[in-house]
N, C-alpha and C positions, 0 to 999 in steps of 0.2 A: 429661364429656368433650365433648359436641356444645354445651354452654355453654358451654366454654374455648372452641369453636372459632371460635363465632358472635361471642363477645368479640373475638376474634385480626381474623377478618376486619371486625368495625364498628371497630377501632380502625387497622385498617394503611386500610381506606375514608378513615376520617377525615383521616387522615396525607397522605394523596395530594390530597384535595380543600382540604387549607389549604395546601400546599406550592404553588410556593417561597416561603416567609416570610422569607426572609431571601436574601442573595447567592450562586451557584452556584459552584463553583467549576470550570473547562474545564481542566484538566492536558494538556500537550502534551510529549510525554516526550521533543523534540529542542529542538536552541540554538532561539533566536530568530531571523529571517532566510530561514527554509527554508522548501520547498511546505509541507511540515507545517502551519506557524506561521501562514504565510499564510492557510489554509484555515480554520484556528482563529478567526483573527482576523475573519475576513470573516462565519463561523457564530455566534460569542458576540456579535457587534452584532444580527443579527437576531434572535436567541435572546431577547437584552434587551430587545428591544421584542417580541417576542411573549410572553413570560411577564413583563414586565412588572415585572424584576427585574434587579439587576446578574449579568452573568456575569463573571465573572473569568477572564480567561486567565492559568496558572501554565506558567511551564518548568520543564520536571524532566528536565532530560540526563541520560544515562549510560547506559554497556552497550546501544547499540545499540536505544536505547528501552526497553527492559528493566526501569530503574529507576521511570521515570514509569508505565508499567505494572503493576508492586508497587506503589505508595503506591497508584494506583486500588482492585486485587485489597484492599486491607487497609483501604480506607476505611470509614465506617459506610454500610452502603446504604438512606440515606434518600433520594436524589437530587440532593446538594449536593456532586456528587464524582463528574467522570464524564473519560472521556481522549478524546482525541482519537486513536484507536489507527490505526495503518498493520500492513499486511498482515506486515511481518518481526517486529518484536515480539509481534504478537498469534497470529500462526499458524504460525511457522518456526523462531520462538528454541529453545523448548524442545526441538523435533526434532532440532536442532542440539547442544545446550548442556545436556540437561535436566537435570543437576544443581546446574546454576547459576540456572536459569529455577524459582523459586519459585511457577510458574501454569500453570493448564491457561487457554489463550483460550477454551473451549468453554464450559466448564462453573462457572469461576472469573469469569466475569464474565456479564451481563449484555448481550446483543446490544440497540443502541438504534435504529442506521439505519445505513444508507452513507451519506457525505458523496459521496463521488465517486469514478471510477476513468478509468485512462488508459493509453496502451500504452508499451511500450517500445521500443526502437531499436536495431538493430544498427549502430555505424559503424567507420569506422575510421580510420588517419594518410592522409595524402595521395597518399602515397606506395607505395602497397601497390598491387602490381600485379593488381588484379582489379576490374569498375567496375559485378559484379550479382553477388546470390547465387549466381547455378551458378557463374559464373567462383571467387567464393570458397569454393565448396564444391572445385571444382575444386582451388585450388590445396592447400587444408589436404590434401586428401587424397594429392596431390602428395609431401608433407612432411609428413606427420605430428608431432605433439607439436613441430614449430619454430615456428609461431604462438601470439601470447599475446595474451588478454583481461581486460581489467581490469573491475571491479564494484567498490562500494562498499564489499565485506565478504562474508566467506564466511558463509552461511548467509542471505543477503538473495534478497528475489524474484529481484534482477538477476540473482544466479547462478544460482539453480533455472531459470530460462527462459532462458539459456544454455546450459545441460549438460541441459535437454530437445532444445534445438537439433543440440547436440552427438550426443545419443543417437538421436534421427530422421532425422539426415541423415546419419550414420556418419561423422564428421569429429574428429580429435582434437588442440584447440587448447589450451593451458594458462592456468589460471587465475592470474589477480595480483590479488588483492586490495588496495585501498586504503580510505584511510578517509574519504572523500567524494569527489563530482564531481568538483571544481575543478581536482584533480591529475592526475586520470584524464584532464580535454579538454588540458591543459598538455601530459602525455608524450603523445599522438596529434598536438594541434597541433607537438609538435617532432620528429615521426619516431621515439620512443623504445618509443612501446607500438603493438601492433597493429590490434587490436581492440578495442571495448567495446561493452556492454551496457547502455544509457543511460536515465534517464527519458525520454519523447520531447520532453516541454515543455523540457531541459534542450539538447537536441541540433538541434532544428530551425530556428534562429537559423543556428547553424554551416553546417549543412547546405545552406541558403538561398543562405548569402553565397560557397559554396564551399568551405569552409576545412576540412569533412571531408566524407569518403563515406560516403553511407548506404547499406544491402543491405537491410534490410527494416523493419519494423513487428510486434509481437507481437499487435496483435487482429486481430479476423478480418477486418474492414475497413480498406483505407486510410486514414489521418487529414487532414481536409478540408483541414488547414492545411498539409498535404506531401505531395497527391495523385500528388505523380510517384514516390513511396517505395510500393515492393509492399507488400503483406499478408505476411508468412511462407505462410499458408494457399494461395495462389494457387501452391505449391511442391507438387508431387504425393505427396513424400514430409512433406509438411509439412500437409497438408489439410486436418488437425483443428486447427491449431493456434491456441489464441485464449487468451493470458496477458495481464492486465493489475493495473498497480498500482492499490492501492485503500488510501481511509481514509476511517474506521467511528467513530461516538461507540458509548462503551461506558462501564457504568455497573458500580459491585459487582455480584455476584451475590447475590439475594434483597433487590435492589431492587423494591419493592412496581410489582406491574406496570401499574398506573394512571398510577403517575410514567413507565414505561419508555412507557407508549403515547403518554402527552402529549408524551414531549420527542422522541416518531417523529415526529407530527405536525407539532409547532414545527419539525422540522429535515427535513424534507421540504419543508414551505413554504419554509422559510428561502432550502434550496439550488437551488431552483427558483424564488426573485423572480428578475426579469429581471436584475437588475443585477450580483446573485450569479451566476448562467447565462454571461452573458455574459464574465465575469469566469474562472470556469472553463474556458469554450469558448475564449476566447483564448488560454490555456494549456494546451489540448491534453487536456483534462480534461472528461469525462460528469457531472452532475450524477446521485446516488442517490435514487431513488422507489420503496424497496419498503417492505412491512412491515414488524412486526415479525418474526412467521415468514417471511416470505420473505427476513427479512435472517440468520434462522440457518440457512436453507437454504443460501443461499449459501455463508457458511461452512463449512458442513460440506462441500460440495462442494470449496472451495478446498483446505482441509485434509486432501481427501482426493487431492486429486490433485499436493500439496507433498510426503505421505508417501512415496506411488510416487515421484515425480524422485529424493529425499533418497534413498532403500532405492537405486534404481540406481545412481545416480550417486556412491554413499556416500561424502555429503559429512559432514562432521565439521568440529567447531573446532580450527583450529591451537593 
């Protein structure tokens, strides 16, 4: 038995110190075009010059990142097969979905690094007569259930950090789900939808030029690039509040942890060269520098505070 075991670990040793031998492959489980893809792209050129090997960026659309997330879960976990995971597929789907979500993110894959993370936005059409959060806490409460917000999909960050909105400030606005940005700035730029809950990299263009109102920001600080937009938190009933999107490379689960350390390392540096930094920061985006354990800390803290919103809020799939 302790000679099977000695064998197991001098051969997964060995495995990890000739790896990569060949091309990696990056899976990005949305179209091409999006922050996702983006971030991908920026991370597999560094990657290729730090391991000294082709990285391949694949798309794998469908189900809301879902599908690119299986082909990861069911890869072989040598280290030639890793996702580019965002916060909704890896940690919300299932809560939402879990008879269709074939994965646990905890436990079914492989925690490798954060790539990055960033706040959200509250805005709204131009026309909406309220020009700060008390005024709009003010008026929902006004009217009840007559305001509505749109998000990208139900069961996405945007909506969990909405209907926590919702739930700490006592206000009751109605959810409209859509199935990307584009449409959501469209009905606000045209007076059609009320509210939305926005990437912030997506909204602060608008915001800049006029064309919508903003009322707050989801992290605990103001964002440099729209220092005149509150924090949520600076709201008394709001105090705690600090949500942000985030995307993570993630690799199978019982990925030999040699590979898992090396490719923290290579993508720690990667997201932290100046030029990748920079590139980030212009987009309203933190670049990720923890470990490996401190990158399933994280997690598990995310995950644990998506449970609680989902349970209150009892959100479900239409």
């Amino acid at each position: 038995m302790m000679r099977a075991l000695v064998l197991f670990l001098f051969c997964a040793a060995a495995q990890a110190q000739e790896w990569p031998a060949r091309p990696v492959t990056m899976i990005v489980p949305f179209t091409p075009g999006g922050n996702v893809d983006f971030a991908a792209r920026l991370v597999a050129e560094k990657l290729r010059q730090g391991l000294k090997q082709s990285v391949i960026v694949e798309n794998v659309a469908g189900a809301g990142g879902v599908v690119g997330v299986t082909r990861t879960v069911q890869a072989a976990p040598d280290g030639y097969t890793i996702v580019m995971g965002a916060d909704s597929p890896i940690s919300i789907a299932y809560l939402i979905t879990p008879r269709t979500v074939p994965y646990n993110g905890l436990s079914d894959l492989a925690a490798v690094a954060l790539v990055n993370s960033g706040p959200m936005m509250i805005v709204a059409k131009p026309g909406l007569p309220a020009n700060t959060f008390a005024e709009l806490v003010s008026l929902a409460k006004a009217q009840p259930g007559k305001l509505n917000y749109g998000t990208s999909g139900v069961g996405t960050i945007l909506q969990l950090a909405m209907e926590r909105v919702k739930q700490q400030a006592g206000i009751d606005v109605v959810h409209v789900p859509y199935k990307g940005g584009a449409p959501i700035v469209n009905d606000l730029l045209g007076n059609q939808l009320d509210l939305a809950m926005l990437v912030a990299v997506q909204t602060v263009p608008l915001v800049k030029s006029g064309k919508l109102k903003a009322y707050a920001v989801t992290s605990k600080e103001r964002l440099a690039s729209a220092p005149e937009v509150p924090a949520l938190a600076e709201t008394p009933a709001l105090k705690d509040f600090d949500m942000e999107v985030w995307l993570g490379i993630f690799a199978p689960a019982k990925t030999p942890s040699a590979i898992v350390e090396r490719l923290n390392r290579e993508i720690n540096a990667a997201v932290n060269s100046p030029d990748v930094r920079a590139r980030f920061e212009e987009n309203g985006a933190k670049p990720g520098n923890l470990s490996v354990p401190q990158f399933r800390a994280f997690l598990q803290r995310e995950q644990s505070n998506y449970e609680r919103i989902v349970r209150a809020a009892n959100i479900k799939a239409e």
